[in-house]
N, C-alpha and C positions, 0 to 999 in steps of 0.2 A: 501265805505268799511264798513263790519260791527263788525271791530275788535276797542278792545276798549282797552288803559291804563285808570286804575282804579288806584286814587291816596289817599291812607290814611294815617295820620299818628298817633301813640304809642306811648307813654309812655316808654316804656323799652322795653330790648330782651325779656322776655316773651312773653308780647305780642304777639310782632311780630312772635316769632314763632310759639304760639298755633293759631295764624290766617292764618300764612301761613301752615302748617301744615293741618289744617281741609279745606282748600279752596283745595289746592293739590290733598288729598285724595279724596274728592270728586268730583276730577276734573271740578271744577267751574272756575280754572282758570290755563294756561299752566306755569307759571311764576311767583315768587315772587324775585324780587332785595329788598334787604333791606340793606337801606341807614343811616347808622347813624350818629349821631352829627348834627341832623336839628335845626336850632336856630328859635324855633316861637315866634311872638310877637303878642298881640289878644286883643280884648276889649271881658273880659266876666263880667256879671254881673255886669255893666258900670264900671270897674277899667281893666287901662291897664296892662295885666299879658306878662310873656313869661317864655321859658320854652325848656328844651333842651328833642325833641326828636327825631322817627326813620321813615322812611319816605317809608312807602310798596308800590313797583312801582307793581301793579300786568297787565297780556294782560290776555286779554281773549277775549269773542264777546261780542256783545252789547246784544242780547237774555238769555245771563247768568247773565246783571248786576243787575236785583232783587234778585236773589240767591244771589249773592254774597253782595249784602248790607245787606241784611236778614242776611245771616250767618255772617258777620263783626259787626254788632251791636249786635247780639248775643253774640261775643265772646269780646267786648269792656268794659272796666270799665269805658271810658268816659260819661258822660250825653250826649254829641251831638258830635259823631266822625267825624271828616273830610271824609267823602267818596266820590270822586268830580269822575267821566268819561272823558275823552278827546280821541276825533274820532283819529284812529290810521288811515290817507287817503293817505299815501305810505309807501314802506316799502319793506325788502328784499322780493319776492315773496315764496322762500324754507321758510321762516322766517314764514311769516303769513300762509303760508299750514301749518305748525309743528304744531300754535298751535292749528289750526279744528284737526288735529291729536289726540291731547292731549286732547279736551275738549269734542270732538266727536261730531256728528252729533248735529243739532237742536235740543233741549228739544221736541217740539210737533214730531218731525219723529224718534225717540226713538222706 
C-alpha cells in the first residue's frame, strides 16, 4: 500500500493548527486528528526532559511525505521535530480511495 500516517508532535494548539492548516490547503495530506495532552519524556542535550504536548496523526501517500516534512519543518519552532511515516497496509477500502481523492493524483502525473 502506498498510503502513509505521518506522526508529529507540537508544542501547543497553534502549532498544530498553522501545520495542519498549510498541509490541508495544499493538499499534501487528506487528514489531520489532533491529539492533545501527549505526555513526552526524551533525553535532549544528555538531560532527561519531558513535556506535555499535541500529537498530528496526519494520512496521506508515501510520494507526498517529502512535502510534507519540508513543509512541517518549515512551519516548526522545534530544533529537531518528530516527523516519523508508518505504512498504512490495510484499511477501509472507501477510506483509503477518499484520501487519493483528496490529495490527488501522483506529484510526477500532475
Amino acid at each position: 500500500m502506498d498510503k502513509r500516517l505521518i506522526l508529529v508532535t507540537v508544542p501547543n494548539r497553534d502549532v498544530a493548527e498553522r501545520i495542519t492548516s498549510a498541509l490541508l490547503s495544499d493538499r499534501l495530506v487528506a487528514c489531520v486528528s489532533i491529539v492533545p495532552g501527549v505526555e513526552s519524556h526524551y533525553i535532549w542535550e544528555g538531560r532527561t526532559e519531558s513535556s506535555t504536548e499535541l500529537l498530528l496523526m496526519m494520512k496521506t501517500r508515501i510520494d507526498l511525505f517529502e512535502e510534507v516534512r519540508d513543509r512541517v519543518i518549515s512551519l516548526h519552532p522545534y530544533q529537531v521535530p518528530e516527523i516519523v511515516a508508518l505504512p498504512i497496509d490495510r484499511g477501509s477500502l472507501p477510506y483509503l480511495q477518499w484520501i487519493d481523492d483528496v490529495v490527488g493524483p501522483p506529484r510526477g502525473t500532475r
